[in-house]
N, C-alpha and C positions, 0 to 999 in steps of 0.2 A: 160503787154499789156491790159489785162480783165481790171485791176483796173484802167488803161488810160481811157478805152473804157465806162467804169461806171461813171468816172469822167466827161466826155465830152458830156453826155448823157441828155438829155434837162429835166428838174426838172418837176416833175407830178405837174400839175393846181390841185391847191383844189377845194373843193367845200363846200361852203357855206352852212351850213344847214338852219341857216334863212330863205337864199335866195330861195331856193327848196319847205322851207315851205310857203312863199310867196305865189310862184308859184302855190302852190296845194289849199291855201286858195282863192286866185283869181278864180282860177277853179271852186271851189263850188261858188261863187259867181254866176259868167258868166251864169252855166247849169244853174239855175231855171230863170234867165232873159231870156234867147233866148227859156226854153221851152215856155213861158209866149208868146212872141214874136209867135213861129211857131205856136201857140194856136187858136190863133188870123186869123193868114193867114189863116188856115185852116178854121178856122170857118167864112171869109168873101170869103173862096171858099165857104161853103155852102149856103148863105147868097145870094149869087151871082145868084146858083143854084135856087134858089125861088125866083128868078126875084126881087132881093131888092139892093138898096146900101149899101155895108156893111158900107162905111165910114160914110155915112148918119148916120147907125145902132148905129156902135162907138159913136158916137157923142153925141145921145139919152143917150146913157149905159154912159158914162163916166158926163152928163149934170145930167143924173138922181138920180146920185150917189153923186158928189161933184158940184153940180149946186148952193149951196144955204148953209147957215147955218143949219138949219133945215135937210137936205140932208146929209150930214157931219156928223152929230149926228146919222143919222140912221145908216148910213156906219157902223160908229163906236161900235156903239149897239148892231148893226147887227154880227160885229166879236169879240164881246165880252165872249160869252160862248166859238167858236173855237179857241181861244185863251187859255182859261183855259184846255179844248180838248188834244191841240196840245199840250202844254206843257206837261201834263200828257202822254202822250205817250213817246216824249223826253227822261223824265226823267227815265222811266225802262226802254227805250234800252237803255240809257246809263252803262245800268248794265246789259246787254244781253239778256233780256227778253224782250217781245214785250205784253205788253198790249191794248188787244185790246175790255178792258170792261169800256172805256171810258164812254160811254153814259148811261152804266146802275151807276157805280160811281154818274154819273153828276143827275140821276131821282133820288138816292135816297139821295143823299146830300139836292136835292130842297124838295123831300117827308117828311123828319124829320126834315126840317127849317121848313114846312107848319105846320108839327103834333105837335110841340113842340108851335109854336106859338099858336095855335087854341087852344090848351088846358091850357096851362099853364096863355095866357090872357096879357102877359108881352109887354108892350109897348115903344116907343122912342125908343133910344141910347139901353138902356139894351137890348130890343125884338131884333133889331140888331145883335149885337155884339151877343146875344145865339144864334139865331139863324144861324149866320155865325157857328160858332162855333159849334156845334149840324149838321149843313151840310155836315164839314167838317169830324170830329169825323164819321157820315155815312159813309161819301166817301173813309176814309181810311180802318173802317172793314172789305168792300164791296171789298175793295181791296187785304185786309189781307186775304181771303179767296182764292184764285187762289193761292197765295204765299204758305199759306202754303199745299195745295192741292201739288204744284210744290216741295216741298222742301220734304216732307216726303214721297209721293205715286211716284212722278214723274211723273205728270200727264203735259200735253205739257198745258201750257198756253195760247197759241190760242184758242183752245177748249172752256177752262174752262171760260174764260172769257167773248166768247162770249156767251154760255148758261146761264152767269148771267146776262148776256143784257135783257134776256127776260124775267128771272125771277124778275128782279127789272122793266120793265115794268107793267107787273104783277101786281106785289105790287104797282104801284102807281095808277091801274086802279082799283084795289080794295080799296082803300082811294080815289078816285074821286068821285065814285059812290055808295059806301058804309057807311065809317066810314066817312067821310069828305063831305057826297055828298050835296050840295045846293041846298034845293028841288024847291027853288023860282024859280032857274036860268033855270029853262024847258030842261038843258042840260046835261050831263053826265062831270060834276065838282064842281070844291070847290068852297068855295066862297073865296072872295079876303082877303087880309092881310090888316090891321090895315094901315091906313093911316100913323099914326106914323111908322110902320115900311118897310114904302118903303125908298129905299135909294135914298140920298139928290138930289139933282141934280144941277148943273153947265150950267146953262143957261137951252138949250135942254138936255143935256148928262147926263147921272144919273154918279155917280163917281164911279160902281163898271168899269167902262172903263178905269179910273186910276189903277183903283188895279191890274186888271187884266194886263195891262203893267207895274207899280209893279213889279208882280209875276214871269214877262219872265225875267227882269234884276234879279232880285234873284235867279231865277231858275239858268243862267247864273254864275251867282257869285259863287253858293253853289257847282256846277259841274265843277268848273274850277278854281275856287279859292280858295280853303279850301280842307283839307287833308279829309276830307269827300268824297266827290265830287271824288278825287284822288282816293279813295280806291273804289270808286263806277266804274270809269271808267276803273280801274285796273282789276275789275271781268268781266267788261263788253267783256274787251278785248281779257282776257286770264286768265277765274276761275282757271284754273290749277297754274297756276304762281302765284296767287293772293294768291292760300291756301300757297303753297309753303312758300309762302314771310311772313306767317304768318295772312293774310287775314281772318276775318270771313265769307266767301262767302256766305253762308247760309243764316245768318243773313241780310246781306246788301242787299242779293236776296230777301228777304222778307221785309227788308226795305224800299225797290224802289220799292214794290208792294205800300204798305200800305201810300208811301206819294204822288206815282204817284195816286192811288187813290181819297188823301186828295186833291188834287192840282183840282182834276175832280169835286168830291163834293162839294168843296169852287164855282166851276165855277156854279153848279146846284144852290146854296143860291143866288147867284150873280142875276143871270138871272131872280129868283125869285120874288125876294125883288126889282129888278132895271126894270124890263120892263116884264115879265107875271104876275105876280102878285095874279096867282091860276095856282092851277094844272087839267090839263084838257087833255081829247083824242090829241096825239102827241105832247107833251111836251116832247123837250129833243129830238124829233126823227132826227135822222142822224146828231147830233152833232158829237157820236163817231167817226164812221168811216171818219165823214169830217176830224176831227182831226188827223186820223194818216196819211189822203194824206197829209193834212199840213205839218204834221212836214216830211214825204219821202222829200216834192219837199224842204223846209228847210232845209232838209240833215240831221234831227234830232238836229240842234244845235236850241236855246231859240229863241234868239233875230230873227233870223230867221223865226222861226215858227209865231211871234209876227208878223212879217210883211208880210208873204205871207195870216197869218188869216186878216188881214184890209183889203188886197187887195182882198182876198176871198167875205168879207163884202161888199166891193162897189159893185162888183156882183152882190152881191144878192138884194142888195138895188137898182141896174142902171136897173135891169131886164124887171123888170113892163116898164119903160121909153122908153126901145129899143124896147118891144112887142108892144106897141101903139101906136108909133114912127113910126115904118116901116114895121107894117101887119106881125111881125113874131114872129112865138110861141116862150115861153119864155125855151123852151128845148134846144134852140141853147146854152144856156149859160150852160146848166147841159154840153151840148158837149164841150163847149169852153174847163168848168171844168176839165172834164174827159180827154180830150188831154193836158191840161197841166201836168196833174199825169202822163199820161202815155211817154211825152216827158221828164220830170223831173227823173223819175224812169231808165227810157233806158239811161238819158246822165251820171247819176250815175253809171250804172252796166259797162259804154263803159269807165269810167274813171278807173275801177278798171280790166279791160282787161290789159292784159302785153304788146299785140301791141299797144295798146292805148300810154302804159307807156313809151315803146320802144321809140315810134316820138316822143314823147314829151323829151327826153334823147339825141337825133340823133342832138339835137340843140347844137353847141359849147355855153359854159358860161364860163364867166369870175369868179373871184373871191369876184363878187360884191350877189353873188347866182345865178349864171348860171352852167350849168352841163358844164361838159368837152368835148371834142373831144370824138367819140365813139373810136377812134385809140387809142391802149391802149399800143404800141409797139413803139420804137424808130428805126430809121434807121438800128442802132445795133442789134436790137433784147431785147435791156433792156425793162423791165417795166416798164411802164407809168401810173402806175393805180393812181386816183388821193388820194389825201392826204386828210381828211373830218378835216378841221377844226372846233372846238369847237366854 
């Protein structure tokens, strides 16, 4: 009769693991659009509150941003360094460390593209290419230092990192005003770089805007598609398992310092060479930390980071338009900002709640990647649990 009663007994629905993964990749989608969205409401309730139209206000911000050719380029220029920022974040928490010495990386990549050029005299294509090159090599040493502080002392890398934010400000206010200083320019800076070695440009747009979206599809690629990338995201998830498996976790921890570095550095030469063109009081300031809201409300994946920095950039480029536009400070948009991190951040931590996970479970699915029935029991009493296909 049992073996009647097992036989008769209604077959457990699979579940799709595709489908599931679908599910949770749509997810991270949706949360940074609707924080972006509630960002928005809230900040045309302020808007409101100061007796203005916000829609008016939109109108300015979004006209002032992508109004025009010209407008477009700046967008773009504008999220050109937070792009290289966010990716260098990205890329060490992909390997469970959080650096957060982006913006000092990024001063001293742009400080040894300026030193190496000024002295060395090297002009065109070559001045270029070294000095990319020489920015980069900065930004990864600059990074190698947290790394190996983290891997030998055990020293927490938030720390460490940000205390070299200020010491490579530092060092670049002492080559502004010291070793580099231009005594003509009545200011506390260098003087500009070789006409020959500004990069080219594409109508308005100089092309390190190319590279730098480049940069987020390779970053993409090396992290997700190469057994590189695999062993990177293997320590990130679970170093214990990773040593286990055979992993050099050590290494790869200090390799995802040194190229999340390089990745920040490259962005410093970038910014340089393509639109500041000297080093002066506030270069480079709050790129870091823009960078790592970037890549949170991205979720920490590339192409993500790649798009929420242009969008970051029209911001900043619509801002001036919206403040003259409709009589309101341009700190509404630092707010817009700030609530979009912090909508971004909350729908992340609410997706990784078990009741969160639970309703979203409580849905029947089919076999197309839909979850099961939460009933896990047949009339009988047999188990119903489902079957996970491959």
């Amino acid at each position: 009769m049992a073996t009647e009663a097992t036989a008769q007994a209604p077959k457990a629905p699979k579940v799709n693991k595709f489908g599931v993964f679908q599910r949770d990749k749509i997810i991270s989608i949706i949360v940074p659009i609707v924080s972006i969205f509630l960002a928005f409401v809230v900040g045309g309730i302020v808007v409101l509150c100061l007796g203005k139209n916000p829609i008016e206000g939109y109108g300015y911000l979004f006209s002032g941003a992508l109004g025009n050719a010209g407008r477009v380029a700046q967008s773009l220029q504008s999220a050109c360094p937070l792009i290289f920022t966010a990716l260098a974040v990205s890329f060490a928490y992909k390997c469970g460390v959080f650096n957060l010495g982006g913006e000092g990386q990024f001063i001293l990549g742009a400080c040894a593209t300026m030193f190496v050029l000024e002295t060395t005299g090297v002009e065109g294509v070559p001045g270029i290419l070294l000095g990319i090159l020489v920015g980069i090599i900065a930004g990864g040493l600059w990074g190698l230092l947290p790394g190996v502080m983290k891997i030998t002392r055990g020293l927490n890398e938030l720390i460490t990192t940000i205390m070299l934010n200020y010491v490579a400000t530092l060092l670049m206010n002492f080559m502004y005003s010291k070793v580099l200083h231009d005594p003509d320019s009545g200011n506390l800076q260098t003087m500009a770089v070789a006409d020959s070695v500004v990069l080219p440009k594409i109508d308005r747009l100089h092309i390190g805007v190319i590279i730098a979206i480049l940069m987020a599809v390779a970053v993409w690629y090396v992290i997700y598609k190469t057994s590189f990338g695999f062993k990177i995201r293997a320590v990130g998830i679970n170093p214990t398992a990773a040593k286990v498996a055979g992993f050099p976790v050590k290494r790869l921890v200090l390799l995802s310092f040194v190229i999340s570095g390089a990745i920040a550095g490259f962005g410093g030469s970038v910014d340089l060479l393509g639109r500041q063109y000297r080093l002066m009081t506030g270069f480079g300031s709050g790129f870091g930390f823009s960078g790592v809201a970037i890549a949170l409300i991205a979720q920490l994946n590339p192409i993500g980071s790649m798009a929420v920095a242009l969008f970051f950039g029209m911001l900043t480029t619509g801002a001036s338009s919206m403040q003259v536009g409709i009589g309101v400070p341009s700190a509404i948009l630092d707010i817009i900002r700030a609530l979009i991190i912090i909508f971004a951040v909350a729908g992340m931590a609410m997706m990784k709640l078990p009741t969160f996970k639970n309703l979203l479970n409580r849905r029947p699915m089919d076999q197309e990647g839909l979850m099961p029935p939460t009933d896990t029991k047949g009339d009988d009493g047999s188990s119903l649990k489902p079957e996970v296909s491959e």
